[in-house]
KEDODREN-463659 format. One record per residue (C-alpha): x, y, z. Coordinates in steps of 0.2 Angstrom, whole numbers, plus 5000, padded with zeros to 4 digits. Layout:
% residues N
XYZ/...
//
This chain:
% residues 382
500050005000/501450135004/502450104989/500850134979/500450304987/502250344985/502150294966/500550414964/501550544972/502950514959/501650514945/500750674950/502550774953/503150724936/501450764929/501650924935/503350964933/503350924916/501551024913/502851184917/504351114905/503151114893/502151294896/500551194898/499151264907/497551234913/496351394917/494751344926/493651484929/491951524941/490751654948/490251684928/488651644932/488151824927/488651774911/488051624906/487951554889/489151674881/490751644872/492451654881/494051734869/495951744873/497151864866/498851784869/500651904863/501151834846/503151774849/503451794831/502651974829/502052044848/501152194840/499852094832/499251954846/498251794843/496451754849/495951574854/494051524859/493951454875/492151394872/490651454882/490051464900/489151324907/488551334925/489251494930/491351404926/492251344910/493951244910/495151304896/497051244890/498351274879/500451294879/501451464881/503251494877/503351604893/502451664905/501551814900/499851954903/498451894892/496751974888/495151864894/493451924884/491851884886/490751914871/488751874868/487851784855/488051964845/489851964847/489652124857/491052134871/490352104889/492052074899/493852094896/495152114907/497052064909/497651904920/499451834920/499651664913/500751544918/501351354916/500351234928/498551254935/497651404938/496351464945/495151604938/493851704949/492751834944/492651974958/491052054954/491252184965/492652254955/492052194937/493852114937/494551924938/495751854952/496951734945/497951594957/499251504952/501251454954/502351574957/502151734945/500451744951/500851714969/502151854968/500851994959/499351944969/500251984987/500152164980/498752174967/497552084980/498052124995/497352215010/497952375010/497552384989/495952324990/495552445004/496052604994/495052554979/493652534989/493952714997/493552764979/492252654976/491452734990/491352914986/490252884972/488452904978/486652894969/485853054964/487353164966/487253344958/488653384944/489453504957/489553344968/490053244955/491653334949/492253364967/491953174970/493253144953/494353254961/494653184975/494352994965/496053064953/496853104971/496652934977/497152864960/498952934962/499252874976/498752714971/499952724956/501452794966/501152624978/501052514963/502852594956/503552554972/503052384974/503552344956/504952434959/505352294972/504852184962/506252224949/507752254962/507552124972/507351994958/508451904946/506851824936/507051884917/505051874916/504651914932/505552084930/504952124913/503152104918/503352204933/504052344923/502552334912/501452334927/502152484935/502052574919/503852624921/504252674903/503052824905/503152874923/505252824923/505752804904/507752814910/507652664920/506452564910/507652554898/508952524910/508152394916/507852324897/509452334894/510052224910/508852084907/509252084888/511052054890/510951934902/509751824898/508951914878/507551954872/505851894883/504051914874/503752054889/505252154887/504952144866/503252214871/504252364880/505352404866/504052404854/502852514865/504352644870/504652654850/502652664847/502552804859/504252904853/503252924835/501652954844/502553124853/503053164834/501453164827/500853244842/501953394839/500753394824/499053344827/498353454838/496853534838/496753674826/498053604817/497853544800/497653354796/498353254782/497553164769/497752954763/496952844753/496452654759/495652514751/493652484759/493152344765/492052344751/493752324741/493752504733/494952634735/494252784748/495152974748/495253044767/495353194757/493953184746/492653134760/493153294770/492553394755/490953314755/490453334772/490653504787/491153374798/492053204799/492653074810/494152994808/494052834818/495452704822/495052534829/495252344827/494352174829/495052134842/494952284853/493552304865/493452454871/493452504853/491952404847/490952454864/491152644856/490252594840/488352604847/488752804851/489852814836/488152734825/486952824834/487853014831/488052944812/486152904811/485653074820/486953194810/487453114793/485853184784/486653344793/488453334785/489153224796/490253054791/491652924795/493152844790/493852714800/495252634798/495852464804/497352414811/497052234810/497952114800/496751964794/495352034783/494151894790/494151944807/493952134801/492652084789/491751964804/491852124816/490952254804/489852104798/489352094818/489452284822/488352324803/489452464802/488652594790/490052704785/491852714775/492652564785/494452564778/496052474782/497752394774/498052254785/499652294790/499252364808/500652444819/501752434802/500452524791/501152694784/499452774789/499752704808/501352804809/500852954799/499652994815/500652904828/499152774834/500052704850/498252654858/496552624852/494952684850/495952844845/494852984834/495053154825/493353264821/493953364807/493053504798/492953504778/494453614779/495553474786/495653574802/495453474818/494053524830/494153364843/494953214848/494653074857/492653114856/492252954866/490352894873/489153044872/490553164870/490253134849/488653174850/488753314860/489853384849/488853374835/487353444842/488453614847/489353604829/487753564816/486153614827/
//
């Protein structure tokens, strides 16, 4: 009897041991009962290219859980969607996956998911979930009352932004530990991208690049970094440029009806237009389309109109998305995302990203996000 309990034993730490060799994982997730019924989406980085990542199905949600598994090269933050039987996004949210079993928790009370796992997750949680962060989250979660007056409301953000600070210095400092007190290439890496250390202390991200990369290369995390530091140099160029007021330049892109559309030509033929840059794959994007097709419906008989263009890469997904969405207007892209000439001609670092630009060329807004289009509108063409 002993020497089969010992033989399990064996069995179950090689099982194990050589589930992390291999970067299998195994995510099981609960409290999705909120959910139920809809389609769960993974966005993994892409090793070969990291600025266009790859989405796997994870099935649907069946009694409030789901079990989902797959391989990674390296440990990494991935996207976890959850979408309806429209396709429209319901959840998403970023969780660190790992080799070995994990567990996935949805946390109602902060719309966001808990993950447990081996030791990169172990490692982030004793911050991200502990005590004293949960506690000053909830001090902002409890300054927002029902009925509050505008006056009310903005004093509330005020201090809400206060609070946010100080959450953000804490987060630097832990990551900060994190990355001084670790010799873990991936550990490191991801905590510099959690502490968003490239724009709150670009000097020693980069320091901090440069150590990992010479002594153990290149990790999917720290390619990630390099290619958001370069993104965001270009973004401070074109910035110099596009600014409200200043004039915007013109480009040409096939439709997704496969004709060639003119920027230029579609400014002439409206007072105002949106200039729109989004993806398939990007949420928050998608979840601006109702505002963005309910301005257009009000205001395109008025001399309003769009022209998005799509920084995806695989003409099914964009054609699935629109097809999904039914958007109405100029829906452009080249498939080349971060590498299209158009991308770097505006410096698109982030998306949803916008221009409202008069028939002139001259830009009124950006970033008109929610409401904020409409409102816009109705103050422009009213």
């Amino acid at each position: 009897m002993r020497n089969t309990v010992l033989l399990v034993l064996v069995m179950v730490l090689f099982s194990f041991c050589t589930q992390k060799e291999s970067g299998e994982f195994t995510l099981q997730g609960s409290g999705f009962e909120q959910y139920e019924g809809m389609e769960v989406v993974f966005q993994f980085l892409n090793v070969e290219d990291v600025k266009s990542p790859f989405t796997k199905q994870g099935g649907k949600i069946e009694k409030g859980g789901f079990i989902f598994a797959d391989t990674i090269n390296e440990p990494q933050e991935a996207i976890f969607i959850i979408k309806n039987e429209t396709g429209r996004f319901q959840f998403l949210g970023k969780f660190l996956v790992e080799p070995g079993k994990l567990q996935m928790e949805y946390q109602p009370d902060y719309n966001d998911v808990k993950v447990t796992g081996d030791v990169y997750n172990k490692v982030f949680n004793e911050w991200f979930w502990s005590t004293e962060f949960m506690a000053m989250n909830d001090e902002i979660r409890s300054l927002y009352k029902e009925g509050m007056t505008q006056e009310e409301l903005q004093a509330v953000q005020r201090q809400a932004q206060e609070l946010g600070m100080k959450i953000n210095e804490k987060v630097v400092e832990k990551m900060q530990q994190i990355i001084d007190h670790n010799s873990d290439p991936y550990m490191r890496a991801i905590a510099l991208n959690r502490g968003g250390f490239l724009r709150q202390d670009r000097e020693y991200a980069l320091k901090v690049l440069a150590e990992i990369e010479k002594e153990h290369g290149a990790n999917i995390t720290t390619t990630l970094l390099r290619n958001t530091d370069e993104k965001w140099q270009n973004q401070k160029v074109a910035e110099a440029v596009l600014k409200v007021g200043e004039q915007i330049k013109s480009f040409s892109a096939n439709g997704i009806d496969g004709k060639t559309y003119h920027l230029g030509e579609m400014l002439k033929a409206n007072k105002y237009t949106l200039v729109e840059f989004w993806a398939s794959w990007c949420g928050p994007c998608r979840n601006e389309i109702p505002h963005m097709k309910k301005a257009f419906e009000n205001y395109k008989d008025k001399g309003f109109g769009i022209f998005s263009f799509s920084i995806d890469t695989k003409k099914e997904k964009w054609e699935k998305a629109t097809r999904e969405d039914e958007i109405p207007w100029i829906n452009t892209s080249d498939l080349k995302a971060s590498k299209s000439p158009v991308v770097k001609q505006f410096g698109i670092n982030g998306i949803p990203k916008n221009y409202l630009v008069d028939e002139a060329g001259k830009i009124i807004a950006i970033d008109l996000r929610g409401s904020k289009l409409e409102e816009k509108l109705a103050e422009l063409l009213q």
